[in-house]
N, CA, C and O of each residue as an XYZ file, in Angstrom:
824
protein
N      15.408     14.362      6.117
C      16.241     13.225      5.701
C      16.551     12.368      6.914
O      16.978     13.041      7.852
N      16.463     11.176      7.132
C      16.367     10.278      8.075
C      18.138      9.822      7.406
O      18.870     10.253      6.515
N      18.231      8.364      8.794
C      19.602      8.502      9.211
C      20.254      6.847      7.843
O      21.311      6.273      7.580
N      18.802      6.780      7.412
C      19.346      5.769      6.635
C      19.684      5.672      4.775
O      20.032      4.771      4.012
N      19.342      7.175      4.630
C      18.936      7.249      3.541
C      20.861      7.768      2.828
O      21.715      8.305      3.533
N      21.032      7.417      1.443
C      22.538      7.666      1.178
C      22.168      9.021      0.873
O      21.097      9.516      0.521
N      23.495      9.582      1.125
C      23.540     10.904      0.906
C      23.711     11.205     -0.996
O      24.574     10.548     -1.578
N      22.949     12.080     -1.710
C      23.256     11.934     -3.234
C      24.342     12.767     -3.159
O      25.232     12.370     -3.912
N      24.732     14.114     -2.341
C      25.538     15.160     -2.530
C      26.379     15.056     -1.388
O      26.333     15.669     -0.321
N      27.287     14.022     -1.862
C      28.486     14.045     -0.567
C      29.240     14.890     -0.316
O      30.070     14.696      0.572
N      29.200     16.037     -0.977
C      30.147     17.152     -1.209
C      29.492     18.540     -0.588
O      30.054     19.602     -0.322
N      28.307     18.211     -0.472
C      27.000     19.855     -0.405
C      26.033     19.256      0.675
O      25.132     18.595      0.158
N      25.999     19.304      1.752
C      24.909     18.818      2.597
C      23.252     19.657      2.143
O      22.214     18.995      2.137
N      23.270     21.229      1.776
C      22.505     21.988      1.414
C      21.588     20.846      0.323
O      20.379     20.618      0.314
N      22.564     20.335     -0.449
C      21.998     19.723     -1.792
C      21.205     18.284     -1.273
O      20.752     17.562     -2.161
N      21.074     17.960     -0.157
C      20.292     16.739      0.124
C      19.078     16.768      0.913
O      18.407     15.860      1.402
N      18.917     18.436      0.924
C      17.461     18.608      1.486
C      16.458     18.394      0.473
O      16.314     18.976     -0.602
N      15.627     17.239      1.117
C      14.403     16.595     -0.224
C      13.539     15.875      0.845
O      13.855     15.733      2.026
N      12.227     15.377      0.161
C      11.463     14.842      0.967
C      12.077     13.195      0.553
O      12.546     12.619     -0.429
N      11.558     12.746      2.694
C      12.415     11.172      3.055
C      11.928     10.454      2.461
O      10.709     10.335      2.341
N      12.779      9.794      1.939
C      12.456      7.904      1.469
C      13.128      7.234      1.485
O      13.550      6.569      0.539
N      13.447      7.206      2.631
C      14.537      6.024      3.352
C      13.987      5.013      3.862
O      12.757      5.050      3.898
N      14.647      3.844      4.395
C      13.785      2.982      4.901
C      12.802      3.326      5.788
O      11.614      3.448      5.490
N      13.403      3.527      7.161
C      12.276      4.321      8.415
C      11.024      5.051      8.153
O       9.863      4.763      8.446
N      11.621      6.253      7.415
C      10.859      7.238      7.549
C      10.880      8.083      5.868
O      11.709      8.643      5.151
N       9.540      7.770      5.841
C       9.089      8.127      4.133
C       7.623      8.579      4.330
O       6.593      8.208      4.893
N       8.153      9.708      3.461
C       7.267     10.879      3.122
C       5.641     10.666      2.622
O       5.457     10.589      1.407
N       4.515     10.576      3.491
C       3.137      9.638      2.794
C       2.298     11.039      3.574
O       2.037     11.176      4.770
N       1.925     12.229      2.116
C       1.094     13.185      2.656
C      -0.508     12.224      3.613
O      -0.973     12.225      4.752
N      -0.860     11.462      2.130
C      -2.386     11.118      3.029
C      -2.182      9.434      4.003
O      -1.694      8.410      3.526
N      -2.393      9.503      4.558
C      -2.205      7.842      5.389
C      -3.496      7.824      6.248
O      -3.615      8.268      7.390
N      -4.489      7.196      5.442
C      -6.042      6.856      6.530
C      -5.848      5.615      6.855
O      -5.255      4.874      6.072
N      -6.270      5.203      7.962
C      -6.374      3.280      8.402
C      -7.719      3.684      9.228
O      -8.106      4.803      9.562
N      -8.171      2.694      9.397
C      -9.638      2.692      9.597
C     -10.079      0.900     10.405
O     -10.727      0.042      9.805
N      -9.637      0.774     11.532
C      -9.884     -0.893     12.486
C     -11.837     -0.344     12.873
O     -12.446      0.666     13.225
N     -12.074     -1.521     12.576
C     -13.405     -1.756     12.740
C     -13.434     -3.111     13.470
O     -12.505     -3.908     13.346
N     -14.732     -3.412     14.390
C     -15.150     -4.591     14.947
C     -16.626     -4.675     15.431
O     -16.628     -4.472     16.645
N     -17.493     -4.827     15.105
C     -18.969     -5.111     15.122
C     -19.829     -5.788     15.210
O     -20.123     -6.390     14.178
N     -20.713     -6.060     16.510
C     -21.426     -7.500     16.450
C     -22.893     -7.020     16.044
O     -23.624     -6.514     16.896
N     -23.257     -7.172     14.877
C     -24.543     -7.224     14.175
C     -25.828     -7.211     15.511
O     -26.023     -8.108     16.331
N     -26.470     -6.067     15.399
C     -27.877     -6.350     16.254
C     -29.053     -7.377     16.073
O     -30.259     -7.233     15.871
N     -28.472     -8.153     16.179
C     -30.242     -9.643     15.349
C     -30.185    -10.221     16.283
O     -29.207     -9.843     16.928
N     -30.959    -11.331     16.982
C     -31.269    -11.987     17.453
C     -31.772    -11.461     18.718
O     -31.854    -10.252     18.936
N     -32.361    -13.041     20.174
C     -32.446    -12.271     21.691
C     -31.614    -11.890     22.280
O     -30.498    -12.207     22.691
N     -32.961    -10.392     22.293
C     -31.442     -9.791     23.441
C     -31.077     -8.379     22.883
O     -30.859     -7.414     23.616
N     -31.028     -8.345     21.528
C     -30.827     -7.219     20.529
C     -31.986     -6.460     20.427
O     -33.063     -6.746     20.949
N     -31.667     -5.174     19.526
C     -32.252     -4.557     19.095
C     -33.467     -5.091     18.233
O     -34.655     -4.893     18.483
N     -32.936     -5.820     17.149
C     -33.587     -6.610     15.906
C     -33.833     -7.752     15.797
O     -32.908     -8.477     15.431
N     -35.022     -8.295     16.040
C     -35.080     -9.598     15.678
C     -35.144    -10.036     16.636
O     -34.643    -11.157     16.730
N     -35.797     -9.414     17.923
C     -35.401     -9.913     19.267
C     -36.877    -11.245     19.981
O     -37.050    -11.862     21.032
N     -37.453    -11.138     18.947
C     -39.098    -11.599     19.095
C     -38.460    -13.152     18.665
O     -39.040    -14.149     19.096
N     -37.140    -13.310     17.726
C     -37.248    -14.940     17.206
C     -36.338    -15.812     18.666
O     -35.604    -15.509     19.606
N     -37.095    -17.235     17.960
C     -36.480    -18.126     19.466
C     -36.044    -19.475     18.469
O     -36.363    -19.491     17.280
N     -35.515    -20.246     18.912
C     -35.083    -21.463     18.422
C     -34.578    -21.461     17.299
O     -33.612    -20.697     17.269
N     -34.843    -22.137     16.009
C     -33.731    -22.229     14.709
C     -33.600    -20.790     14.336
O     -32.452    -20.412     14.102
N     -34.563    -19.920     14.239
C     -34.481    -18.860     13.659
C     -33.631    -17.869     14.531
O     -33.101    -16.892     14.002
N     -33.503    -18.132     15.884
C     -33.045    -17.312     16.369
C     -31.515    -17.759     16.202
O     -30.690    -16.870     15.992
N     -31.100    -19.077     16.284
C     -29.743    -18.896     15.619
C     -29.320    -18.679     14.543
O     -28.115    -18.743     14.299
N     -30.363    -18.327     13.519
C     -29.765    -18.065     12.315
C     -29.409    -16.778     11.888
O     -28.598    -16.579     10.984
N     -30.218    -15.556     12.753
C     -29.842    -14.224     12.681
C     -28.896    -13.569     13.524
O     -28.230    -12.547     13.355
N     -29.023    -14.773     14.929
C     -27.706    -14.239     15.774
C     -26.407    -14.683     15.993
O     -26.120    -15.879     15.942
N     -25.566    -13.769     16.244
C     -24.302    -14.326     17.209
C     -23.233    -13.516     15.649
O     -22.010    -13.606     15.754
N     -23.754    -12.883     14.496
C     -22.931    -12.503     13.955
C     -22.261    -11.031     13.597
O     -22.859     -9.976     13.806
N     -21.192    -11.097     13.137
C     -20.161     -9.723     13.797
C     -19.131     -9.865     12.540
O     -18.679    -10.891     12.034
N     -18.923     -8.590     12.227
C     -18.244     -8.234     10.790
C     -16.963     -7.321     11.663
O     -17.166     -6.703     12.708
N     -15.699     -7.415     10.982
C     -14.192     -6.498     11.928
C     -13.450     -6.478     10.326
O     -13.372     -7.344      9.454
N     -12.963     -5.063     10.409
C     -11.523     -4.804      8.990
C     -11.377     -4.038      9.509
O     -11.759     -3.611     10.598
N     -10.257     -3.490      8.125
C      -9.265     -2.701      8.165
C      -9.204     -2.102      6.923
O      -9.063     -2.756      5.890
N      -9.277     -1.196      6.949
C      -9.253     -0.072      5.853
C      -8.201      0.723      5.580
O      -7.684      1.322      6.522
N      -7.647      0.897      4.166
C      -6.160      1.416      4.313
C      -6.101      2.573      2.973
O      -6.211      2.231      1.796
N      -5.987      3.397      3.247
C      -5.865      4.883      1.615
C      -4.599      5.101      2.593
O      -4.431      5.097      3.812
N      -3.642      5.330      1.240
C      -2.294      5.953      1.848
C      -1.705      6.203      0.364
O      -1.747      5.253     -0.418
N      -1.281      7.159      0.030
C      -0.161      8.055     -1.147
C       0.685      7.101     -1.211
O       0.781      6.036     -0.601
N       1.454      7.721     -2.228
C       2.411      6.776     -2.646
C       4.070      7.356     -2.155
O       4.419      8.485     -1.812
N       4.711      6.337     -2.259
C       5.902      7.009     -2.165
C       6.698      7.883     -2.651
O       6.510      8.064     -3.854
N       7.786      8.705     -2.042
C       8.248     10.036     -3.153
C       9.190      9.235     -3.410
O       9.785      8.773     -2.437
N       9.542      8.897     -4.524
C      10.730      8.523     -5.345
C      11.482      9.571     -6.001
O      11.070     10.730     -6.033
N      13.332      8.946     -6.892
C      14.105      9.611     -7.832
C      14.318      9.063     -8.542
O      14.212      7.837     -8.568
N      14.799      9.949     -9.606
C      14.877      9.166    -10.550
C      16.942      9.282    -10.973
O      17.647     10.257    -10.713
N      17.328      8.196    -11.531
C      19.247      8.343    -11.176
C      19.066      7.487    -12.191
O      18.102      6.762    -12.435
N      20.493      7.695    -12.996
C      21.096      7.151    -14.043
C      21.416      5.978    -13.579
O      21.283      5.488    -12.457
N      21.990      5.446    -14.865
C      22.179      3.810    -14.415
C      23.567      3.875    -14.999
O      24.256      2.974    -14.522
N      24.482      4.926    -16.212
C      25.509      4.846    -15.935
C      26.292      6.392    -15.270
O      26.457      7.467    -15.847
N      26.679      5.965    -13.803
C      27.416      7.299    -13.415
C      28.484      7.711    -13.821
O      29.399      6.925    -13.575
N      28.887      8.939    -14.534
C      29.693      9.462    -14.715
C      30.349     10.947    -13.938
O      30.937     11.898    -14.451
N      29.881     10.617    -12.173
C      30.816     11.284    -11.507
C      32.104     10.840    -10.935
O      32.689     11.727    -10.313
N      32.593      9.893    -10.979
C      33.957      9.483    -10.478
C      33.711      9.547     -9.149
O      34.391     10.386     -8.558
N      32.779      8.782     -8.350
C      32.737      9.398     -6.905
C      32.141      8.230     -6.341
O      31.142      8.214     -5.623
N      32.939      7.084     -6.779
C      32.930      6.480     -5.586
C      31.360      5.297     -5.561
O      31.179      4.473     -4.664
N      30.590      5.465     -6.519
C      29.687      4.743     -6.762
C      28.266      5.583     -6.350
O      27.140      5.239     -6.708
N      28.541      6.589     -5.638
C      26.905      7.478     -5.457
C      26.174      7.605     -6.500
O      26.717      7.976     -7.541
N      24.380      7.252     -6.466
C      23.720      7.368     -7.584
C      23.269      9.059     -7.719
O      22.655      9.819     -6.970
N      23.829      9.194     -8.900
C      23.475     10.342     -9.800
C      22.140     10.440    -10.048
O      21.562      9.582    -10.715
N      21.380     11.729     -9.420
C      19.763     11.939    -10.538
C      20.057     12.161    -11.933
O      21.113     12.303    -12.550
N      18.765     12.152    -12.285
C      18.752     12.445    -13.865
C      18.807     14.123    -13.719
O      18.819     14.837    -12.716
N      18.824     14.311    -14.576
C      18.441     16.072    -15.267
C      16.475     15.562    -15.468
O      15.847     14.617    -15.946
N      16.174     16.830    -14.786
C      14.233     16.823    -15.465
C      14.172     18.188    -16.320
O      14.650     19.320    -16.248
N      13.447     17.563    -17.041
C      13.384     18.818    -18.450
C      11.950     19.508    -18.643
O      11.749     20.609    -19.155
N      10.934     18.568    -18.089
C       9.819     18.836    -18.193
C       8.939     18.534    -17.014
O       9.419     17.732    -16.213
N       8.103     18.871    -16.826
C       6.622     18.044    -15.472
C       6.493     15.979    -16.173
O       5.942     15.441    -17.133
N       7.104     15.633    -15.338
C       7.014     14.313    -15.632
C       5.369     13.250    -15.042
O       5.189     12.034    -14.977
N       4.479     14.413    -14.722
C       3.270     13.874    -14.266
C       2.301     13.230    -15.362
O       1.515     14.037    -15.857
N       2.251     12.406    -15.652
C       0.968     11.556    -16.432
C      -0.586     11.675    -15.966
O      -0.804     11.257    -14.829
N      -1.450     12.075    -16.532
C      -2.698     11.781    -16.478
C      -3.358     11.061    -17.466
O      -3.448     11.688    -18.521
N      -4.064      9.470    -17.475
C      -4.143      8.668    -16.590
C      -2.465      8.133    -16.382
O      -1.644      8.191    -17.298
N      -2.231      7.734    -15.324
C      -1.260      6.653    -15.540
C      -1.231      5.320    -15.502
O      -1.907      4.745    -14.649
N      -0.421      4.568    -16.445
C      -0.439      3.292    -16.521
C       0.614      2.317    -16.172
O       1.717      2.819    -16.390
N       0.694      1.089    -15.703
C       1.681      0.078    -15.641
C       2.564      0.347    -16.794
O       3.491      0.808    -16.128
N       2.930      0.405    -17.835
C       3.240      0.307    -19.187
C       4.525      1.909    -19.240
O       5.657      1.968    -19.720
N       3.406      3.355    -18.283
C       4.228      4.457    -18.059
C       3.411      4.793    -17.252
O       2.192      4.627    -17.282
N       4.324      5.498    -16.156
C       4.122      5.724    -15.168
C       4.452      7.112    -14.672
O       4.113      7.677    -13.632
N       5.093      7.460    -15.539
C       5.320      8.949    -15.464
C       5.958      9.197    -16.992
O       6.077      8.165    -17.653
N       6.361     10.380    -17.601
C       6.647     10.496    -18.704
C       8.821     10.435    -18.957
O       9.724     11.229    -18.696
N       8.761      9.036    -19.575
C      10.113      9.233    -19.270
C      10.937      9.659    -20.020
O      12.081      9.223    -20.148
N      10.238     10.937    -20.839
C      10.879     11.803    -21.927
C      10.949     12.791    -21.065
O      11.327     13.734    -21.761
N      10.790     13.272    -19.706
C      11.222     14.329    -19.436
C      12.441     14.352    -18.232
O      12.575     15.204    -17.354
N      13.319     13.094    -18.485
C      14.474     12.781    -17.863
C      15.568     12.861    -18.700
O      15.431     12.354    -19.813
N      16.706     13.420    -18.403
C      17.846     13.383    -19.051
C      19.141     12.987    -18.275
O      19.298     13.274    -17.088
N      20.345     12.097    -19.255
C      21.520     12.230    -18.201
C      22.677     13.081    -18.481
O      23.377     13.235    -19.482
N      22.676     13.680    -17.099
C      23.408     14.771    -17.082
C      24.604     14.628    -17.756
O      25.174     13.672    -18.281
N      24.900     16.020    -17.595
C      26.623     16.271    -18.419
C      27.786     15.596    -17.324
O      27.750     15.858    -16.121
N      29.035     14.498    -18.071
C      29.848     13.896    -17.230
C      30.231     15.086    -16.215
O      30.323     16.302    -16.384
N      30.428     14.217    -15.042
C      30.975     15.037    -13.607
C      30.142     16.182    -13.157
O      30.653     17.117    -12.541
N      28.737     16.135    -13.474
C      27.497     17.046    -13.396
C      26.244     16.270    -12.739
O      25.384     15.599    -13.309
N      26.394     16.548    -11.430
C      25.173     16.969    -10.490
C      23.697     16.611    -10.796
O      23.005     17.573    -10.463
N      23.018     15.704    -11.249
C      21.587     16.010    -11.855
C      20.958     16.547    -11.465
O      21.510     16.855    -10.408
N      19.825     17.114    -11.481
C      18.762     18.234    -11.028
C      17.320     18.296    -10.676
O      16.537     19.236    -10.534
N      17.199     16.875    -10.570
C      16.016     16.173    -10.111
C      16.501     16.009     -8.872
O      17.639     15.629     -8.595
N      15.016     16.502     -7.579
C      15.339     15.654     -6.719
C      14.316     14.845     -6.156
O      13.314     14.544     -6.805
N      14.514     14.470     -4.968
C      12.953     13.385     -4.330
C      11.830     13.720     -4.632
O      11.490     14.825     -4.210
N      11.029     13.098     -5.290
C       9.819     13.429     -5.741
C       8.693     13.973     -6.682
O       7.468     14.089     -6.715
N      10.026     14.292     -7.574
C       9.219     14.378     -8.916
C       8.405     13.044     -9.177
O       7.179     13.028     -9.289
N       9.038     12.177     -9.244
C       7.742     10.784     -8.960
C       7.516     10.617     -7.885
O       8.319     10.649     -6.952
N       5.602     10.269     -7.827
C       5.537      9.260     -6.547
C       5.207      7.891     -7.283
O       4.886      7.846     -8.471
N       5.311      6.857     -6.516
C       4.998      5.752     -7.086
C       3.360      5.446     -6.673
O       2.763      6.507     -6.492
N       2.536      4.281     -6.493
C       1.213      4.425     -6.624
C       0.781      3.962     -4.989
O       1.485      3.282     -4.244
N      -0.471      4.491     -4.696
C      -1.045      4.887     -3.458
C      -1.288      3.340     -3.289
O      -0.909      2.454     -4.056
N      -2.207      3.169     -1.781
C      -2.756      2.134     -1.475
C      -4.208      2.361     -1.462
O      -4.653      3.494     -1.278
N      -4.894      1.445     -1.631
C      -6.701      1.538     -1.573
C      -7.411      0.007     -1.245
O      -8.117     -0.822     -1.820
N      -6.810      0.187     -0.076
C      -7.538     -1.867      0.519
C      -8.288     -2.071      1.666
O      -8.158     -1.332      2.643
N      -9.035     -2.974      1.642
C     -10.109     -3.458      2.252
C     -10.053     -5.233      3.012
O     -10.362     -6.283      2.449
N      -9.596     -5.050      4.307
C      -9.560     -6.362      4.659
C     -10.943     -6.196      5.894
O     -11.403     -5.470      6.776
N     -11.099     -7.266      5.271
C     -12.597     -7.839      6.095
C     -13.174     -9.133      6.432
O     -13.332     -9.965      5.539
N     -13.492     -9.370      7.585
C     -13.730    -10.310      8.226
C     -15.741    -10.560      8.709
O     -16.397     -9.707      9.306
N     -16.141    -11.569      8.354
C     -17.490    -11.847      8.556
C     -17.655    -13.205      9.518
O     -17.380    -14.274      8.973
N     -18.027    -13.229     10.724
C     -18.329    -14.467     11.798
C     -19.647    -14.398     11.914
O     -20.518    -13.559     11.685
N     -19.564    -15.889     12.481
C     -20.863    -16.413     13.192
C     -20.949    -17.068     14.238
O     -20.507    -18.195     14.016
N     -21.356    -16.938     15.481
C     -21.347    -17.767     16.481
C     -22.630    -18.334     17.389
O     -23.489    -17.816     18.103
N     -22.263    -19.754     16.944
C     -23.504    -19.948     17.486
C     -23.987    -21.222     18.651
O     -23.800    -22.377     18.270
N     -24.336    -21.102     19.448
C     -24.977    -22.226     20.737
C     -25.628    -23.014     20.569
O     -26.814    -22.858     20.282
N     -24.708    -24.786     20.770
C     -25.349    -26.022     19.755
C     -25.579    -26.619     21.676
O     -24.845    -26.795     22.648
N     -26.428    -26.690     21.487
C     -27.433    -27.579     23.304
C     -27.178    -26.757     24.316
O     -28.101    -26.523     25.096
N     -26.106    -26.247     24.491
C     -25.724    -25.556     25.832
C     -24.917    -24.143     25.411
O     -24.697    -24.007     24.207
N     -24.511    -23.197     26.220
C     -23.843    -22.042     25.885
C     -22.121    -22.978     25.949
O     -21.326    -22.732     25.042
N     -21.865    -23.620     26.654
C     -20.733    -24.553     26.696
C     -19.904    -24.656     25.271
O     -18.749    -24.393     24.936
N     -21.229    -25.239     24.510
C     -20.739    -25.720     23.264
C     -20.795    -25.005     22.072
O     -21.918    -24.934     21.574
N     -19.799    -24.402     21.424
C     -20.529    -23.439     20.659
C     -19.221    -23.323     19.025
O     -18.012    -23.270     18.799
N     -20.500    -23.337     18.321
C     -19.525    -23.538     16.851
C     -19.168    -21.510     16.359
O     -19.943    -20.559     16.255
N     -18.079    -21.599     16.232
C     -18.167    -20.479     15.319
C     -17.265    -20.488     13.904
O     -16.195    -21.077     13.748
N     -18.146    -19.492     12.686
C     -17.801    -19.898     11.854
C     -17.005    -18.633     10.905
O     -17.676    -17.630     11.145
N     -16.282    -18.385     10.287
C     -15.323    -17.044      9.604
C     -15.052    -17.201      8.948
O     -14.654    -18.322      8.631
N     -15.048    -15.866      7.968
C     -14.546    -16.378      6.589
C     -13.640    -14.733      6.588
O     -14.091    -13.783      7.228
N     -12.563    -14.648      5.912
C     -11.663    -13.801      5.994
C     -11.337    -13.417      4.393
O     -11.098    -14.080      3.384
N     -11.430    -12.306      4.636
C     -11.205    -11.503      2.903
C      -9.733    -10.520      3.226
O      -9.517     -9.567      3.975
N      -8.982    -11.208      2.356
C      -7.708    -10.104      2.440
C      -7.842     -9.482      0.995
O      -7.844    -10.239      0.024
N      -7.962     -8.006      0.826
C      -8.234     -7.387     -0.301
C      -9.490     -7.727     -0.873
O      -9.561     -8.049     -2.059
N     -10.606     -7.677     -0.047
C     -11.938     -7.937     -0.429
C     -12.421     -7.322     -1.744
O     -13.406     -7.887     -2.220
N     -11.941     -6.296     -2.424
C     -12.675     -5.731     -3.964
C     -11.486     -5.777     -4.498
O     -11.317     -4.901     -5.348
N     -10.360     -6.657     -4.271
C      -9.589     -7.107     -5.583
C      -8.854     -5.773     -6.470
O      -8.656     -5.689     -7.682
N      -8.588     -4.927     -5.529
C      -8.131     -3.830     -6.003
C      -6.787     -3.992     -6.715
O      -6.019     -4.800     -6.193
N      -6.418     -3.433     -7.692
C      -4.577     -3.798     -8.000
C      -3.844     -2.895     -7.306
O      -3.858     -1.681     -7.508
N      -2.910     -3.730     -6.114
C      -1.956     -2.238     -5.753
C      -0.339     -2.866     -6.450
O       0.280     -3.918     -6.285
N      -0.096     -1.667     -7.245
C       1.451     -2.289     -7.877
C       2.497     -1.793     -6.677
O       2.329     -1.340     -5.545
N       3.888     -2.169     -7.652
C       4.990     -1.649     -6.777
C       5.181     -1.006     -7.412
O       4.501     -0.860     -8.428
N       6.636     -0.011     -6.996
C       7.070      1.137     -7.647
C       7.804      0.973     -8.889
O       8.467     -0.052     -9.046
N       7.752      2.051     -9.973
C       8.082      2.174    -11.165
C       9.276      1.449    -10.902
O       9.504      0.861     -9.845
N      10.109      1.508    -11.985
C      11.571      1.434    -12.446
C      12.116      3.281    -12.439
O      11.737      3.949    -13.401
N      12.806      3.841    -11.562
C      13.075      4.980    -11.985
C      15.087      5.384    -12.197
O      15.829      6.300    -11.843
N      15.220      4.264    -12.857
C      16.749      3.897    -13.323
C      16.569      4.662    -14.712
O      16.140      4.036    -15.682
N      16.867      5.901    -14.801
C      17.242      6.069    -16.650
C      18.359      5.359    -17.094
O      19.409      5.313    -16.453
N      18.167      4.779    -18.214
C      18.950      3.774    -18.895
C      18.740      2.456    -19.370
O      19.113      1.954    -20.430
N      17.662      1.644    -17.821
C      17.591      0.764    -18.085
C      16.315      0.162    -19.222
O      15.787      1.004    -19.948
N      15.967     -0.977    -19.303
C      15.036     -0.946    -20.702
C      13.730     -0.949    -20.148
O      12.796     -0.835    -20.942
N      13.422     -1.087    -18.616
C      12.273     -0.766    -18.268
C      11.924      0.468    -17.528
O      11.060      0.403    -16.653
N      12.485      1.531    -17.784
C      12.244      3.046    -17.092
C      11.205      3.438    -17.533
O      10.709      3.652    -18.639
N      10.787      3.540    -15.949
C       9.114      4.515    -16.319
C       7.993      3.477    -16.040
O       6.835      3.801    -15.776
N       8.599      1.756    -16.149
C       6.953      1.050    -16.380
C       6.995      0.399    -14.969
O       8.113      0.403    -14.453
N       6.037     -0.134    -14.283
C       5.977     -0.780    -13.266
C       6.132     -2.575    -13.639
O       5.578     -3.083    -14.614
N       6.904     -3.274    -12.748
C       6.938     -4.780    -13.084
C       6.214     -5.422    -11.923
O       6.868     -6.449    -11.742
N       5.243     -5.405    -11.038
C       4.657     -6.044     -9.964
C       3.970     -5.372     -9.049
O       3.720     -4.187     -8.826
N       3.719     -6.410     -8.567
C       2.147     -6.160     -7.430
C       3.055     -5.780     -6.229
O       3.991     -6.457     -5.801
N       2.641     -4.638     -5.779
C       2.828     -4.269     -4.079
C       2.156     -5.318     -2.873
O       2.749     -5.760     -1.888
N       1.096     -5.502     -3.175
C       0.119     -6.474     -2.287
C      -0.609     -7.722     -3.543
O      -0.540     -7.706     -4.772
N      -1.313     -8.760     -2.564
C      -1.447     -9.658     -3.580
C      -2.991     -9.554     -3.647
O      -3.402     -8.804     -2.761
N      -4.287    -10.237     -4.665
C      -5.168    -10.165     -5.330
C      -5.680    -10.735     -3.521
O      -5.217    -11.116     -2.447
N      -6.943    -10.429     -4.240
C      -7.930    -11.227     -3.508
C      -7.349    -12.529     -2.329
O      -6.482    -13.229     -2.852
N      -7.623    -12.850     -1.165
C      -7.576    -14.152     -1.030
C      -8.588    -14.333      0.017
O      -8.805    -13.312      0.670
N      -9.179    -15.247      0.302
C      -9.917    -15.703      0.732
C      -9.952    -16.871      1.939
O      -9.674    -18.028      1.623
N     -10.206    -16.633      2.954
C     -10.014    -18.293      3.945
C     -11.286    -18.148      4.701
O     -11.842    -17.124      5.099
N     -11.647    -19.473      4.819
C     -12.618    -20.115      5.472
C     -12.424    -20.774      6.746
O     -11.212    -20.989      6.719
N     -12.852    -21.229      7.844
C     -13.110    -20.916      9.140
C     -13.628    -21.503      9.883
O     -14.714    -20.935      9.996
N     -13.605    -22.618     10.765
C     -14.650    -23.089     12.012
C     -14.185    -23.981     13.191
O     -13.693    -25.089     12.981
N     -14.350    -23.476     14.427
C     -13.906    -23.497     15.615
C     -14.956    -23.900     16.370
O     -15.990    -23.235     16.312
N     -14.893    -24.947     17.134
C     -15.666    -26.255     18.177
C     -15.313    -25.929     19.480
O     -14.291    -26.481     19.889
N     -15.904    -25.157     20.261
C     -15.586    -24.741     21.931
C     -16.328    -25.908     22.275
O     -17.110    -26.433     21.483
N     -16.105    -26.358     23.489
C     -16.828    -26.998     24.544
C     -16.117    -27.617     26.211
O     -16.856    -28.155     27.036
């Protein structure tokens, strides 16, 4: 438990051992990132293509592909009533879990099963803690494709980029609603990251 996270059991320190999801520091079993930067072997000079000279040779050389690759779990979330009935001051209450609230597939619509949440008995403790939900992983692809190339002299030189943020348009949402009570518990309302975007690119040295 990190130093920012509210305490649910102000009364029982024992009772707030759970995995973190506080601001700082939150609980992400898998976290891959993956920085790449690469200048394509074509043209003179290279490996490939090293035989072409003049138009052709600028058309296979001077180019170089760089991303970033991102798989990471999702967050451990709780799930807490929306009306508390401990008299304490405004701390959010978990629910009661009655059942394995895991969904296979899951969907925007439900996201976990929110028939297996209950709210507890007044001035009663709920019994869920961090992580019966996680909310949904990351799976993105930013990538970058250049070209650079020597117009009369090495002096002068155009280069050209085009930039893919979320290159395969993957959907990453945000986290459920995990408020029992409210009228959207259980479904997700938005995007974590945004669709596709795309920018284009060109820079005049001399």
């Amino acid at each position: 438990m990190d130093d920012t996270t509210t305490l649910v059991y102000p009364y029982n320190d024992q009772l707030n051992y759970a995995l973190s999801n506080g601001f700082k520091l939150v609980d992400i079993p898998q976290n891959f990132v993956f920085s790449y930067s690469y200048e394509l072997p074509f043209g003179k000079g290279k490996k490939l293509a090293s035989g072409f000279s003049g138009i052709a040779d600028q058309l296979v050389s001077g180019w170089s592909i760089s991303g970033i690759t991102t798989f990471q779990s999702g967050q451990p979330l709780q799930v807490t009533v929306s009306n508390n009935l401990l008299n304490d001051n405004g701390y959010n209450n978990p629910a009661d879990i009655t059942c394995t609230s895991v969904l296979t597939p899951k969907t925007v619509a439900e996201w976990f099963n929110p028939g297996c949440f209950a709210v507890p008995a007044p001035y009663t403790f709920g019994n869920s803690g961090v992580g019966h939900v996680r909310g949904p992983g990351i799976d993105n692809w930013d990538f970058s494709l250049a070209k650079d190339t020597a117009l009369v002299s090495e002096k002068r030189r155009l280069r050209l980029e085009a930039d893919f943020v979320n290159l395969f348009n993957m959907a990453h949402f945000s986290n459920p609603n995990t408020t029992l009570g409210n009228a959207g518990f259980g479904t997700i309302g938005g995007d974590r990251l945004p669709p596709r975007l795309i920018q284009l690119g060109a820079k005049f040295t001399f």
